[in-house]
gemmi code that builds the backbone of each chain (N, CA, C; Angstrom):
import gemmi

chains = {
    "A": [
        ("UNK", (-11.994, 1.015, 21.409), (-10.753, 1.737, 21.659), (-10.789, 3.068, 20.913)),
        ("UNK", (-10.865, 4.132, 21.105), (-10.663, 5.032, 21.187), (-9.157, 6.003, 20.718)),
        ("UNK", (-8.855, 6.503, 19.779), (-7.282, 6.913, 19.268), (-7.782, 8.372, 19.062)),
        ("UNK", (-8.394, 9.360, 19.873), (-8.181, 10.378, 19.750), (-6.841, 11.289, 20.193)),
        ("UNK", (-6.263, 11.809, 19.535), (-4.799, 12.391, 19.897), (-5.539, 14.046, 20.819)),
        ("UNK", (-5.045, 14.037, 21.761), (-6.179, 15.367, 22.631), (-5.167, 16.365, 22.724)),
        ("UNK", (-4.048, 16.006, 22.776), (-2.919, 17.330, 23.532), (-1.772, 17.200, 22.263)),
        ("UNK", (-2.301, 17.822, 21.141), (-1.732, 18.258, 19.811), (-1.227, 19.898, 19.983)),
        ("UNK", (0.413, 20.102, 20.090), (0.816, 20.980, 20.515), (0.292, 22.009, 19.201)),
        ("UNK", (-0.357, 23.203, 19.080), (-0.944, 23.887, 18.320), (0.887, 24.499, 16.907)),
        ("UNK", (1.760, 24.497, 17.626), (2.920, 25.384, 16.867), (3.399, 24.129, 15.885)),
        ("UNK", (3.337, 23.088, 16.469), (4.360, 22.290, 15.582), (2.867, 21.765, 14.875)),
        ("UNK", (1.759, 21.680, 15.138), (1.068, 21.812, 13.728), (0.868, 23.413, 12.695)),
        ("UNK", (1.228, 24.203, 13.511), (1.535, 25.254, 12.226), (2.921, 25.081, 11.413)),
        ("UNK", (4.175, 24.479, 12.325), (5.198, 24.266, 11.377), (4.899, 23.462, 10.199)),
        ("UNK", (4.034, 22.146, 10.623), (3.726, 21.284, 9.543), (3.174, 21.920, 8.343)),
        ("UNK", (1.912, 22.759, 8.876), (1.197, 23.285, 7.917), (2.331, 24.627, 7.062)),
        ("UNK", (2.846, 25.108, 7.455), (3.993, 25.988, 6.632), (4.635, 25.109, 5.666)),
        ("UNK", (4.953, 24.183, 6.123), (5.830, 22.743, 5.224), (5.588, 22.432, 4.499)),
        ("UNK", (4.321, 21.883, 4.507), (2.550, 21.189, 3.603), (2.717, 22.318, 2.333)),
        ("UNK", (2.872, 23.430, 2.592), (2.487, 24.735, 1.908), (3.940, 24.503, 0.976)),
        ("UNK", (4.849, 25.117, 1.764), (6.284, 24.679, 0.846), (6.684, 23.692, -0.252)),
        ("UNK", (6.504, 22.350, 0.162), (6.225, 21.579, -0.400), (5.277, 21.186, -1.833)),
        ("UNK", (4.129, 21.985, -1.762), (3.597, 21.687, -2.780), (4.396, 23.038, -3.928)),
        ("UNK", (4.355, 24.064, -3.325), (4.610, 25.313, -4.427), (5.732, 24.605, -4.676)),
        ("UNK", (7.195, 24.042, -4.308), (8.218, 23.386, -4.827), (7.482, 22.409, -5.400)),
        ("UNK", (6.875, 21.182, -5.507), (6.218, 20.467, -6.295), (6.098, 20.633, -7.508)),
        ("UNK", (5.352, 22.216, -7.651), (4.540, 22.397, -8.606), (5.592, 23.540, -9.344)),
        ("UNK", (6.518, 24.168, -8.928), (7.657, 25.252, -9.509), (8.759, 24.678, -9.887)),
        ("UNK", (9.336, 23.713, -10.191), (10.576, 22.937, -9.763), (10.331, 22.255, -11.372)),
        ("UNK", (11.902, 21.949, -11.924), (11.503, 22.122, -13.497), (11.756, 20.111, -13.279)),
        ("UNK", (12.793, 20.131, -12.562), (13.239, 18.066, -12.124), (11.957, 17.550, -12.343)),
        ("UNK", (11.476, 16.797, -12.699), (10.492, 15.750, -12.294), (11.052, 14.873, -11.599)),
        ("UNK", (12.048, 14.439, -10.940), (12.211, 13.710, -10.189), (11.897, 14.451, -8.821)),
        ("UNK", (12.373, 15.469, -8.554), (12.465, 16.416, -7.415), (10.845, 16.825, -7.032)),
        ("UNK", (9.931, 17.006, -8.298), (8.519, 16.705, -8.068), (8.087, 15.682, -7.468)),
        ("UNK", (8.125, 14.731, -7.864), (8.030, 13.433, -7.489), (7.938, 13.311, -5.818)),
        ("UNK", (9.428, 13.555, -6.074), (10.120, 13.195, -4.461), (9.168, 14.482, -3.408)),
        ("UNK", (8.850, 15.724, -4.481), (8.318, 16.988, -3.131), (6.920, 16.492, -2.910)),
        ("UNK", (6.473, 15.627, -4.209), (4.720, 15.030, -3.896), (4.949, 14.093, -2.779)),
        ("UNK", (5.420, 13.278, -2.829), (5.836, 12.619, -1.624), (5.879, 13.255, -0.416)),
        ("UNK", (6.652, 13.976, 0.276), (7.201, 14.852, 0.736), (5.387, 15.595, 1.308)),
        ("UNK", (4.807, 16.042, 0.486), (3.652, 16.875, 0.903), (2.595, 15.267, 1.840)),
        ("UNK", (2.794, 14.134, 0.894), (2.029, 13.239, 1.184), (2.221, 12.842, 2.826)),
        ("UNK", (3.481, 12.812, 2.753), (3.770, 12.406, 4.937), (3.138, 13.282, 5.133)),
        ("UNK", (3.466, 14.874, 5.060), (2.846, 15.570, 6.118), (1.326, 15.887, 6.427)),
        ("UNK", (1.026, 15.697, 5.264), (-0.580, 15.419, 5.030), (-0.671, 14.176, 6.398)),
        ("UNK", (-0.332, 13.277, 5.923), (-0.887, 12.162, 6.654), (-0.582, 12.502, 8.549)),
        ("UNK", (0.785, 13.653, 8.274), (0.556, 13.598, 10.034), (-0.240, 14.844, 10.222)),
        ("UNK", (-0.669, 15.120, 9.576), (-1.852, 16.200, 10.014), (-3.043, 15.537, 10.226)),
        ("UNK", (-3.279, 14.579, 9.492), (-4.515, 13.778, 9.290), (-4.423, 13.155, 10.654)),
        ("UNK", (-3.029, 12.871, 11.050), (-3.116, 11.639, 12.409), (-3.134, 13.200, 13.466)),
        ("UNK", (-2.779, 14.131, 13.680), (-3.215, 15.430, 14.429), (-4.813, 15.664, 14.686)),
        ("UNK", (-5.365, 15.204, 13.169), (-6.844, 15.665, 13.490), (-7.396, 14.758, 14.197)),
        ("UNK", (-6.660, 13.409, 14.945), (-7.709, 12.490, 14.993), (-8.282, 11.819, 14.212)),
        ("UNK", (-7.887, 11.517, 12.776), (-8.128, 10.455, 12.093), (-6.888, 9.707, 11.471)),
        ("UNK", (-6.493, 8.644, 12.277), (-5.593, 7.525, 11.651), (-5.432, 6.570, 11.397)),
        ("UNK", (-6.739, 6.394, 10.955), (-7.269, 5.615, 9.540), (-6.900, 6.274, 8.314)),
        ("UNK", (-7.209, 7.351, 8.179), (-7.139, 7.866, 7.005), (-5.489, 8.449, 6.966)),
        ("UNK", (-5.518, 8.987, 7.812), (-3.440, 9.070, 8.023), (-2.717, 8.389, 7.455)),
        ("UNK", (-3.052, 6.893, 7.975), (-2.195, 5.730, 7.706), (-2.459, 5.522, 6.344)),
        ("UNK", (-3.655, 5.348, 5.589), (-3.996, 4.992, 4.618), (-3.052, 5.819, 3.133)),
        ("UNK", (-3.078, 7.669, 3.820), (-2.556, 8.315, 3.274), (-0.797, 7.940, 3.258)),
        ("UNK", (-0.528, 7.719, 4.322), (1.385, 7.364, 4.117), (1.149, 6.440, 3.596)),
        ("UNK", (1.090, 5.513, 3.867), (1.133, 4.022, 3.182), (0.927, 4.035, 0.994)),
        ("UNK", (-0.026, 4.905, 1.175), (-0.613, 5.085, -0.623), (0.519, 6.071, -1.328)),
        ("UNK", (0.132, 7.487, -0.617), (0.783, 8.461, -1.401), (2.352, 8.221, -0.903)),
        ("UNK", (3.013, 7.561, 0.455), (4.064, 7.765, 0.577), (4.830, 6.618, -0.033)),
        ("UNK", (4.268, 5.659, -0.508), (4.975, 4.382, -0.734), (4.852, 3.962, -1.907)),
        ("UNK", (3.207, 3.878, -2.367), (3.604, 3.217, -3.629), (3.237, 4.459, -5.310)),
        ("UNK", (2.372, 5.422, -4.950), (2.231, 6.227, -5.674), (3.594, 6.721, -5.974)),
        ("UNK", (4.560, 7.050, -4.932), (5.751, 7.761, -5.475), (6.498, 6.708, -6.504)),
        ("UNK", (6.530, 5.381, -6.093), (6.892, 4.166, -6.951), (6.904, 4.414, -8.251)),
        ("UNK", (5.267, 4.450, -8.497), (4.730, 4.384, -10.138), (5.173, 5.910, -10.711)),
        ("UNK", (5.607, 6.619, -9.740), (5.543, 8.524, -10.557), (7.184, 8.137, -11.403)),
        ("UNK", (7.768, 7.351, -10.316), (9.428, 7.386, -10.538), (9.253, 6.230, -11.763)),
        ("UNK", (8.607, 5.434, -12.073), (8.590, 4.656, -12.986), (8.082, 5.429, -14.556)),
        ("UNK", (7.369, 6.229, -14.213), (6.459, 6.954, -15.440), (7.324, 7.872, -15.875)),
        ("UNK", (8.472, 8.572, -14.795), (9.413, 9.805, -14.907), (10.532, 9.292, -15.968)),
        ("UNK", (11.210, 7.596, -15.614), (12.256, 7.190, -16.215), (11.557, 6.769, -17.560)),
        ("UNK", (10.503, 6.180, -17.655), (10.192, 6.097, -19.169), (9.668, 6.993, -19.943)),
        ("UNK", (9.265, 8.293, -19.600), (9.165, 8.925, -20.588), (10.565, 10.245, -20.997)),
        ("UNK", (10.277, 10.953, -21.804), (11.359, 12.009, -22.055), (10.839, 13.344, -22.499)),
        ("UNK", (11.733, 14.224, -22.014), (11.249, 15.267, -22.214), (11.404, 16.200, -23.316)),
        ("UNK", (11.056, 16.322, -24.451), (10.988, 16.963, -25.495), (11.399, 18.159, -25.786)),
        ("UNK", (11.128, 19.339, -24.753), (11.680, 20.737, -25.207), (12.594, 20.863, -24.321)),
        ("UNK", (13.504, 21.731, -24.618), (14.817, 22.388, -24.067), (14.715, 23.179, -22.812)),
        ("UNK", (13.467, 23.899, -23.039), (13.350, 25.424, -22.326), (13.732, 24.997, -20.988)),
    ],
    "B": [
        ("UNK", (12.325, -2.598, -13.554), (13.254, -1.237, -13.908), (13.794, -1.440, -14.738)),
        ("UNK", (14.136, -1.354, -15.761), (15.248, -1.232, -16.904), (16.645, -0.107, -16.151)),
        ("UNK", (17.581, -1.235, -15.488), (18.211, -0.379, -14.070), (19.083, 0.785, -15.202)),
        ("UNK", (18.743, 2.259, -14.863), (19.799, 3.333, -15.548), (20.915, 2.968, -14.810)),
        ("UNK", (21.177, 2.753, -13.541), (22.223, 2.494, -13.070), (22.189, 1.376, -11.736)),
        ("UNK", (23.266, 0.734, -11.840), (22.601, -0.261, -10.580), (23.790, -0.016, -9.471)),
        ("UNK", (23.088, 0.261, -7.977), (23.981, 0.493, -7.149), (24.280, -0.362, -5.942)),
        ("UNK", (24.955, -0.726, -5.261), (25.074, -1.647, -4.617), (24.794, -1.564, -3.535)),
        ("UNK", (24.829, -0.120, -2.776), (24.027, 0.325, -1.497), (22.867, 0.412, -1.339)),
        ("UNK", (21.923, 0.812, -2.567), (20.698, 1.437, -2.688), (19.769, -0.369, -2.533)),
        ("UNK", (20.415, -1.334, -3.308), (20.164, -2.683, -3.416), (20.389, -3.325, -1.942)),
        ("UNK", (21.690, -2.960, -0.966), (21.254, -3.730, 0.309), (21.208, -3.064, 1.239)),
        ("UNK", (20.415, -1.277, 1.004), (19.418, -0.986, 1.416), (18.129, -1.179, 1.517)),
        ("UNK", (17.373, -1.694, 0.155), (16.556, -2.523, -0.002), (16.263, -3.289, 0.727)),
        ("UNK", (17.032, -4.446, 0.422), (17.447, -6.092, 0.933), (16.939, -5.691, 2.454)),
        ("UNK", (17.662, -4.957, 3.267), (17.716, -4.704, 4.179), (15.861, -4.227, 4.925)),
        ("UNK", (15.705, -3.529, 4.323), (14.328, -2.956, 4.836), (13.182, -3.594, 4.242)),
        ("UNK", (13.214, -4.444, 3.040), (11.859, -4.984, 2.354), (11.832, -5.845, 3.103)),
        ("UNK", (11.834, -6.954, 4.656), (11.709, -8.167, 5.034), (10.602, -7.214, 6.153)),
        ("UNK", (11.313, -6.058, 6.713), (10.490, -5.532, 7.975), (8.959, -5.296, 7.542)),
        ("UNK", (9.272, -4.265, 6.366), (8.109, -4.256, 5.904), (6.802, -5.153, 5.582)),
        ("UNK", (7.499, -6.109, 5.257), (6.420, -7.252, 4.803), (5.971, -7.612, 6.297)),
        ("UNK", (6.870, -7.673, 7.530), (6.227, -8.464, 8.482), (5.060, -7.363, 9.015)),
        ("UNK", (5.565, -5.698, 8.482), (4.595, -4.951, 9.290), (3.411, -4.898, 8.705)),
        ("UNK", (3.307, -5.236, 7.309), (2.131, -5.631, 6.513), (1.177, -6.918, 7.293)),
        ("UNK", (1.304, -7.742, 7.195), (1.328, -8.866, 7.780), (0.561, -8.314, 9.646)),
        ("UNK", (1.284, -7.445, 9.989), (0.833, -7.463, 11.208), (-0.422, -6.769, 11.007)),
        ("UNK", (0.089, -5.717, 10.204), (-1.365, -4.302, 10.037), (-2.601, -5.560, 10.025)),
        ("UNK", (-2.564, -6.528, 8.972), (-3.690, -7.102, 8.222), (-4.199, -8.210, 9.257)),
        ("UNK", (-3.506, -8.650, 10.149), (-3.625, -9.516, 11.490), (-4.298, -8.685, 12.142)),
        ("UNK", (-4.428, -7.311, 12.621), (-4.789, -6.874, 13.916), (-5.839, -6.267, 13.181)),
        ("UNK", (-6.043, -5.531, 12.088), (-7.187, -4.809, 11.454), (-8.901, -4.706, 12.426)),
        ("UNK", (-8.752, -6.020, 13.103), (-9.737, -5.271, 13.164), (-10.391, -5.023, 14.456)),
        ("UNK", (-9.213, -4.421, 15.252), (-9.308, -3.865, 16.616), (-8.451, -2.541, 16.829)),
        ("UNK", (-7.563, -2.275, 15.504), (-6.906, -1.169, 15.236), (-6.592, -0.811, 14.477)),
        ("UNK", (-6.304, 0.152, 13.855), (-6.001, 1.397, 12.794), (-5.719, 0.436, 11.471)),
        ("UNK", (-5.678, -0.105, 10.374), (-5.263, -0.530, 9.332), (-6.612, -1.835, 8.788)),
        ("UNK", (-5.903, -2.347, 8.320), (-6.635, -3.384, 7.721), (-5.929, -4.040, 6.181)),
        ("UNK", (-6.992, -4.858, 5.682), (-6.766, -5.529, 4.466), (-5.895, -4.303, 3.355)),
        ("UNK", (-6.616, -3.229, 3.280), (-6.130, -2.766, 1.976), (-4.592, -1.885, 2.525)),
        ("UNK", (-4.827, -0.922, 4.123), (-3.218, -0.840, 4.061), (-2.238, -1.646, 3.928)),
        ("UNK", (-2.283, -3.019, 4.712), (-1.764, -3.805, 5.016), (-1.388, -4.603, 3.432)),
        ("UNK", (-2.484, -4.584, 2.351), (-1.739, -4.648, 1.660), (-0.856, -4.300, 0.216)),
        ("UNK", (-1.225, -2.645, 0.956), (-0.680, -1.907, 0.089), (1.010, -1.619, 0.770)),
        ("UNK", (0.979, -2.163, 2.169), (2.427, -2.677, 2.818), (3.112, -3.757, 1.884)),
        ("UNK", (2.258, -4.536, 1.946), (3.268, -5.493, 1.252), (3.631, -5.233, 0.157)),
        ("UNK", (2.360, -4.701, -0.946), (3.116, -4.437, -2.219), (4.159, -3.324, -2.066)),
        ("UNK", (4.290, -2.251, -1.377), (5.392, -1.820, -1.079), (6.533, -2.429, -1.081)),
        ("UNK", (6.614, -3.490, 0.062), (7.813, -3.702, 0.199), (8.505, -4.899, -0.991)),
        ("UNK", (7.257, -5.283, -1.945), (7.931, -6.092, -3.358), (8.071, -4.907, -4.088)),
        ("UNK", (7.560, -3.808, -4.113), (8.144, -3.026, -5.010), (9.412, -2.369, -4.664)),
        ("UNK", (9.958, -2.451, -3.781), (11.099, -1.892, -3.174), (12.737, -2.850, -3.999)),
        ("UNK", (11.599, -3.769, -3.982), (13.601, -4.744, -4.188), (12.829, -4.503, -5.569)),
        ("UNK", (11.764, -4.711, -6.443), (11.815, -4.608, -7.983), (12.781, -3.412, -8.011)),
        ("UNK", (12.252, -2.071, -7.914), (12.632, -0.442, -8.500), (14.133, -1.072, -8.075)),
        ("UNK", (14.853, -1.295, -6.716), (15.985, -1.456, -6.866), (16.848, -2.537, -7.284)),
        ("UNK", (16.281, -3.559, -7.239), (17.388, -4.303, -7.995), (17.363, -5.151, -9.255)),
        ("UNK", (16.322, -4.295, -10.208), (15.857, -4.486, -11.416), (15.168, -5.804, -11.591)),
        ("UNK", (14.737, -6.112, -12.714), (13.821, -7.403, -13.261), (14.370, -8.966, -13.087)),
        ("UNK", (15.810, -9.072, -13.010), (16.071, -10.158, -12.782), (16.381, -10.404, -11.643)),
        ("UNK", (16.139, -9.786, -10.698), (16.326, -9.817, -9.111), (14.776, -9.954, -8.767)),
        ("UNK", (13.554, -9.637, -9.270), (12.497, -9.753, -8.909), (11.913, -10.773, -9.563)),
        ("UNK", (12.542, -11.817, -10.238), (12.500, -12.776, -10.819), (11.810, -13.804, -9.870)),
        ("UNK", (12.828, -13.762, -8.987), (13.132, -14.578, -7.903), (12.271, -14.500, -6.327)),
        ("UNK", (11.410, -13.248, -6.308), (10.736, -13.063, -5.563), (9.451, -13.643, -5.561)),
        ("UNK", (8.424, -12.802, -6.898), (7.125, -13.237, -7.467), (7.100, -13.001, -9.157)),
        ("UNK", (7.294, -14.267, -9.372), (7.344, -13.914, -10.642), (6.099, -13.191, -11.614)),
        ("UNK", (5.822, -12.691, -12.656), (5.056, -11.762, -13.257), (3.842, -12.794, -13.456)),
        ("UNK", (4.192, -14.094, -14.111), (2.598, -14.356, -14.267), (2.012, -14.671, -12.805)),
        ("UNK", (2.523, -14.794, -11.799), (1.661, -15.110, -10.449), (0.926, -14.357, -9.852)),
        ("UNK", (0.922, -13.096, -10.230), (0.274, -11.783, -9.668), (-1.289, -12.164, -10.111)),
        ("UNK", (-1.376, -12.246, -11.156), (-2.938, -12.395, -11.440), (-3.957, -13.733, -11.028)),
        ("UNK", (-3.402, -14.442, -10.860), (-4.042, -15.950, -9.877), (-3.884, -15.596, -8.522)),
        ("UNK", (-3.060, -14.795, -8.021), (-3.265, -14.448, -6.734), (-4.170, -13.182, -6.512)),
        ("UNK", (-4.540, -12.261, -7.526), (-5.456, -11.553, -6.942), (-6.892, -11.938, -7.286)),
        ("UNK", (-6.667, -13.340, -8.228), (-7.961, -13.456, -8.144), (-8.585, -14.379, -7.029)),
        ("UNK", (-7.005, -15.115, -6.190), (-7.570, -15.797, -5.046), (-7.830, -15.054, -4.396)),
        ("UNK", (-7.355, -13.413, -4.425), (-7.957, -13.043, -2.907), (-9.442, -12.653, -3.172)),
        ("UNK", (-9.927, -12.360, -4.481), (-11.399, -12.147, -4.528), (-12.092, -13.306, -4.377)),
        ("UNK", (-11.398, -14.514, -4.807), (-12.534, -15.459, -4.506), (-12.588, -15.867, -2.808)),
        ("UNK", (-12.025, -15.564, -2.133), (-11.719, -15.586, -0.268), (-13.028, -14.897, 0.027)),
        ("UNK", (-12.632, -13.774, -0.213), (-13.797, -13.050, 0.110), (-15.470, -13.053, -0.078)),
        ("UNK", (-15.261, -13.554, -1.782), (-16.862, -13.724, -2.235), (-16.961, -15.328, -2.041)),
        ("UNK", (-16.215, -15.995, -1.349), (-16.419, -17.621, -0.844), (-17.148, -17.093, 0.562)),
        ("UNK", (-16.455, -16.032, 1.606), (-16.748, -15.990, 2.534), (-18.341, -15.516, 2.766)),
        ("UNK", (-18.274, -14.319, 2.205), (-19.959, -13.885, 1.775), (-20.557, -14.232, 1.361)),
        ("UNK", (-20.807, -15.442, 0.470), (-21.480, -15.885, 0.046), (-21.782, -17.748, 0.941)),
        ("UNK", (-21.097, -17.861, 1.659), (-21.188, -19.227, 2.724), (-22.257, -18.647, 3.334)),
        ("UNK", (-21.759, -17.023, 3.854), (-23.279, -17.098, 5.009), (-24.464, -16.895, 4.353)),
        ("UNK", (-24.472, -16.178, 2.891), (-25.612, -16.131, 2.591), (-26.401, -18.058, 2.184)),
        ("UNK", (-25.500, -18.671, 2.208), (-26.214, -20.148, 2.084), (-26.193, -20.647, 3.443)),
        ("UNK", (-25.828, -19.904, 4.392), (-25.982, -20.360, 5.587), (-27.330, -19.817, 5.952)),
        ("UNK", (-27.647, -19.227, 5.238), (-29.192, -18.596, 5.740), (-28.944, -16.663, 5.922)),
        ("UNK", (-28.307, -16.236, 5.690), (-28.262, -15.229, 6.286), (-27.910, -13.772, 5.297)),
        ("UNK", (-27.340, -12.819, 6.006), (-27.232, -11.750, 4.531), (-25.618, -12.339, 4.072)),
        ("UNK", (-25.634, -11.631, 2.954), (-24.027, -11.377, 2.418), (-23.382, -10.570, 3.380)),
        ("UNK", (-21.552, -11.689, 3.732), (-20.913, -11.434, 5.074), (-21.771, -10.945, 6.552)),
        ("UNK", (-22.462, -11.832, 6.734), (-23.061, -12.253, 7.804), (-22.430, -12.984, 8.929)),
        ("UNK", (-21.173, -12.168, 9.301), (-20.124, -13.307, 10.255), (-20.585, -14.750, 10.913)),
        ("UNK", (-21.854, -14.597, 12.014), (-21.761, -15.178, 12.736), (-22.534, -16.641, 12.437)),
        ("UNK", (-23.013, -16.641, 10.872), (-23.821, -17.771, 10.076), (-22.429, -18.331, 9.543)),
        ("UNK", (-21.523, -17.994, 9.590), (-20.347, -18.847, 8.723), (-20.211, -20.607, 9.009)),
        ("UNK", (-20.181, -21.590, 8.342), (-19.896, -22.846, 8.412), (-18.919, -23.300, 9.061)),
        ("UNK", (-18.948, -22.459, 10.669), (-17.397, -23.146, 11.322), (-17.889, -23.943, 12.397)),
        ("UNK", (-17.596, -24.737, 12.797), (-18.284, -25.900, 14.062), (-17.727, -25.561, 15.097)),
        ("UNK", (-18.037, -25.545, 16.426), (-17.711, -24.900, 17.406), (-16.853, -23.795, 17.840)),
        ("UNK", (-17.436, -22.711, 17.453), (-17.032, -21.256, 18.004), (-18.297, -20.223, 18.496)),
        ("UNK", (-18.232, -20.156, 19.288), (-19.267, -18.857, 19.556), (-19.323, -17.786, 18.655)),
        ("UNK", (-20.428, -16.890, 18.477), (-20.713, -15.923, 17.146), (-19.538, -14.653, 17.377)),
        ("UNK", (-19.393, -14.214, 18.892), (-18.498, -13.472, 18.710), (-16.830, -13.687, 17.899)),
        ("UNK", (-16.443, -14.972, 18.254), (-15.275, -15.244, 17.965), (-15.400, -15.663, 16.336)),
        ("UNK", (-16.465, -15.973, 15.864), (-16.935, -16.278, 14.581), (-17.198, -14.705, 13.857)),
        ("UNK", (-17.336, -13.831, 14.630), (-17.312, -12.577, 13.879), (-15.580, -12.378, 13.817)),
        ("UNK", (-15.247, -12.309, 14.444), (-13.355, -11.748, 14.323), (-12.699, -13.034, 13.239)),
        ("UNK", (-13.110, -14.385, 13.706), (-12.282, -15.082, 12.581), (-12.911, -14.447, 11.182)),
        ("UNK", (-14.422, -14.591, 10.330), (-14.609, -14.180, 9.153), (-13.873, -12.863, 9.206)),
        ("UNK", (-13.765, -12.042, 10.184), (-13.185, -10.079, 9.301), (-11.654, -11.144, 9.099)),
        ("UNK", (-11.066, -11.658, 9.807), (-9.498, -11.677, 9.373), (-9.662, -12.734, 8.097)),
        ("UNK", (-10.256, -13.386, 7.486), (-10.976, -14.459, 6.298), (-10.099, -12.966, 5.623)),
        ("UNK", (-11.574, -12.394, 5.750), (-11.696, -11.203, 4.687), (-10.722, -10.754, 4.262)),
        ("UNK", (-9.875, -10.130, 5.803), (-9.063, -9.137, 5.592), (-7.855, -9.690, 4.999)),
        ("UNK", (-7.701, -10.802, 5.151), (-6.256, -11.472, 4.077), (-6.872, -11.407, 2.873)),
        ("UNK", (-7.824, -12.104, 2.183), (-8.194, -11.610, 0.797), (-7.954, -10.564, 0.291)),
        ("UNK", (-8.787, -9.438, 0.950), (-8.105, -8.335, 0.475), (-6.702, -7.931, 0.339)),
        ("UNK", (-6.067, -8.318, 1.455), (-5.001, -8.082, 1.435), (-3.964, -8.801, 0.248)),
        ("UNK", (-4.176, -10.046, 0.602), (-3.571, -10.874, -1.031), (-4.029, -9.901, -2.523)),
        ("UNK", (-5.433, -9.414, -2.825), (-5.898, -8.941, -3.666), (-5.011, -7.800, -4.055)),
        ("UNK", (-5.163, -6.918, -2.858), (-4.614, -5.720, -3.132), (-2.761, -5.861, -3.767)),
        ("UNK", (-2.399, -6.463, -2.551), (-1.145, -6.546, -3.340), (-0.302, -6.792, -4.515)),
        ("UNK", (-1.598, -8.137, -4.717), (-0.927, -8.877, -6.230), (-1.310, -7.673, -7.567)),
        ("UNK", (-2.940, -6.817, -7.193), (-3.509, -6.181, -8.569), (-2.117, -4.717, -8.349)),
        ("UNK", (-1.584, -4.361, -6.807), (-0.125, -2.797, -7.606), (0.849, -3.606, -8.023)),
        ("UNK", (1.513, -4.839, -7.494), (2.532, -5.375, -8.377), (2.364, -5.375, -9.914)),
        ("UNK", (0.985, -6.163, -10.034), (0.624, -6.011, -11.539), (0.529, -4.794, -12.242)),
        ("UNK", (0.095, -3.501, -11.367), (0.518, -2.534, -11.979), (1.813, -1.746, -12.499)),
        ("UNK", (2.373, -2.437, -11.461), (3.807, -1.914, -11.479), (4.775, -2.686, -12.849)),
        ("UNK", (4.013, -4.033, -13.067), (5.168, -4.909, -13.935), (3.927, -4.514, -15.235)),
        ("UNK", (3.521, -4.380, -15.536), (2.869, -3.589, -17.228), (3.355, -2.540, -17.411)),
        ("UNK", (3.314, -1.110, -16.206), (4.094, -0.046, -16.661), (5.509, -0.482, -16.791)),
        ("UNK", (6.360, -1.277, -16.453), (7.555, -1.473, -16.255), (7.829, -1.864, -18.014)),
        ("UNK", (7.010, -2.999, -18.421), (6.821, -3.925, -19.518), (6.520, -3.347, -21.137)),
        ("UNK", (5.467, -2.431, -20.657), (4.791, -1.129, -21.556), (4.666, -1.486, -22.949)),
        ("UNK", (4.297, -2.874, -22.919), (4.152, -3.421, -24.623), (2.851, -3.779, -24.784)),
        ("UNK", (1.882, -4.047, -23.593), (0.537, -4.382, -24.137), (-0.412, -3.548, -23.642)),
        ("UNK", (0.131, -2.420, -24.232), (-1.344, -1.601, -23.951), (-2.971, -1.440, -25.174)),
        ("UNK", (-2.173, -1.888, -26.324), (-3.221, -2.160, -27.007), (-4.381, -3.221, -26.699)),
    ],
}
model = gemmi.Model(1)
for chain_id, residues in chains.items():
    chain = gemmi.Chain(chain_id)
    for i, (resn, *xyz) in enumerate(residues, 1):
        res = gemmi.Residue()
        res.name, res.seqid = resn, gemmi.SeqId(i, " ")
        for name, pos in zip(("N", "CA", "C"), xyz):
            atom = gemmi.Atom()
            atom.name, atom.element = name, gemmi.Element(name[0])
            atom.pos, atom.b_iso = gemmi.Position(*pos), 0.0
            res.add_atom(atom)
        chain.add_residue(res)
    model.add_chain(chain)
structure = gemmi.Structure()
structure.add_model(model)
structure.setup_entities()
C-alpha cells in the first residue's frame, strides 16, 4: 500500500511553513515558559503535517504523537517544578 | 502533579478524551503492520492518554488507574515478549525474529509472519508505555535521583 499524498496544494504548504517559522521565533522570544512550551508544541504539529505533505507518515505520525503529546507533558512538568530566580 | 490548582472541567475533559485515546493506541498497535504506526506510536498513544488523567487530575486520581510500582514489571514484560519471541525462532532453527520458524502448530508462514510482528508489536507497545509513565512518575516524585 502505497500513502503517497500527490496533489499537496503548494500555498497552504507555504502558509504552514510561515507558521513553522512563527512559531519557533515565539518559542524562542517569549519570556512564559509555559507559552514556550505550549509554542514547542505548536511548531511540533506543524512539523508533523509537513512531514505527512512530504509523503512521509511514518515519521509525521511518529512526530505528533512524541513531540505533540508526550514531550509537551514532561516540559509542563519540568516548568511547574522548577523556579525562576531572576526578576529581569 | 502536585495539582497548583485543580479544575473540574480540565478533569472531565480529560475523563472524557483519555478512553478514545487508549482505544486509538490499541488500534495503531493492531494494524501496524499494514499501515502507518506501530508498537512504539501506538505506544506512545497510550502513555499519552495515562498521562492525560495523571497531569490532570493529580496523584490520587492516578492511583486508581496504574499504580507507580506496576510500570516497571510491565515494561519488563514487554521486553521479555519480544526477546521470548526472537529467541523461539532462533531455537526453532532459524535467525533472531525469524517469523515463519515460530512454535505455532498449524498456520501457514505467511500468516505466521503477521501473527509474530503483532507478538512483537504489543511488547513494544506494553514496553514503551510503561518505561514514559515511569518517566513521568520520578520527575513527578523527584526524590531519587541520587
Amino acid at each position: 500500500m502505497i500513502f503517497a499524498v500527490e496533489l499537496v496544494i503548494w500555498q497552504l504548504e507555504l502558509v504552514i511553513y510561515l507558521f513553522l517559522a512563527l512559531s519557533a521565533i515565539v518559542a524562542l522570544e517569549v519570556r512564559d515558559l509555559l507559552v514556550a512550551v505550549v509554542m514547542m508544541t505548536v511548531f511540533s504539529f506543524l512539523m508533523a503535517l509537513l512531514f505527512i505533505a512530504m509523503g512521509a507518515i511514518d515519521v509525521g505520525f511518529t512526530e505528533a504523537v512524541i513531540g505533540a503529546g508526550v514531550t509537551g507533558i514532561l516540559f509542563v512538568v519540568v516548568v511547574y517544578q522548577t523556579s525562576r530566580k531572576s526578576k529581569d | 502533579m502536585k495539582d497548583p490548582f485543580q479544575s473540574p472541567i480540565v478533569l472531565l475533559g480529560a475523563r472524557l478524551l483519555s478512553p478514545y485515546i487508549m482505544v486509538f493506541g490499541w488500534y495503531v498497535i493492531f494494524h501496524g503492520h499494514y499501515s502507518p504506526g506501530g508498537g512504539f506510536q501506538g505506544g506512545a498513544l497510550l502513555a499519552a492518554s495515562l498521562l492525560l488523567i495523571r497531569v490532570a487530575g493529580g496523584s490520587r486520581l492516578a492511583e486508581l488507574q496504574i499504580r507507580e510500582f506496576a510500570t516497571t514489571p510491565l515494561a519488563v514484560i514487554g521486553v521479555a515478549i519480544y526477546f521470548a519471541t526472537g529467541l523461539a525462532a532462533v531455537a526453532a532453527g532459524g535467525y533472531f525474529l525469524d517469523y515463519e520458524l515460530l512454535p505455532i502448530p498449524g498456520m501457514e508462514p505467511a500468516w505466521l509472519r503477521y501473527t509474530g510482528i503483532l507478538i512483537i508489536e504489543v511488547g513494544i507497545g506494553l514496553a514503551v508505555m510503561a518505561i514514559l509513565v515511569m518517566i513521568y512518575d520520578n520527575m513527578v516524585r523527584g526524590e531519587d535521583y541520587g
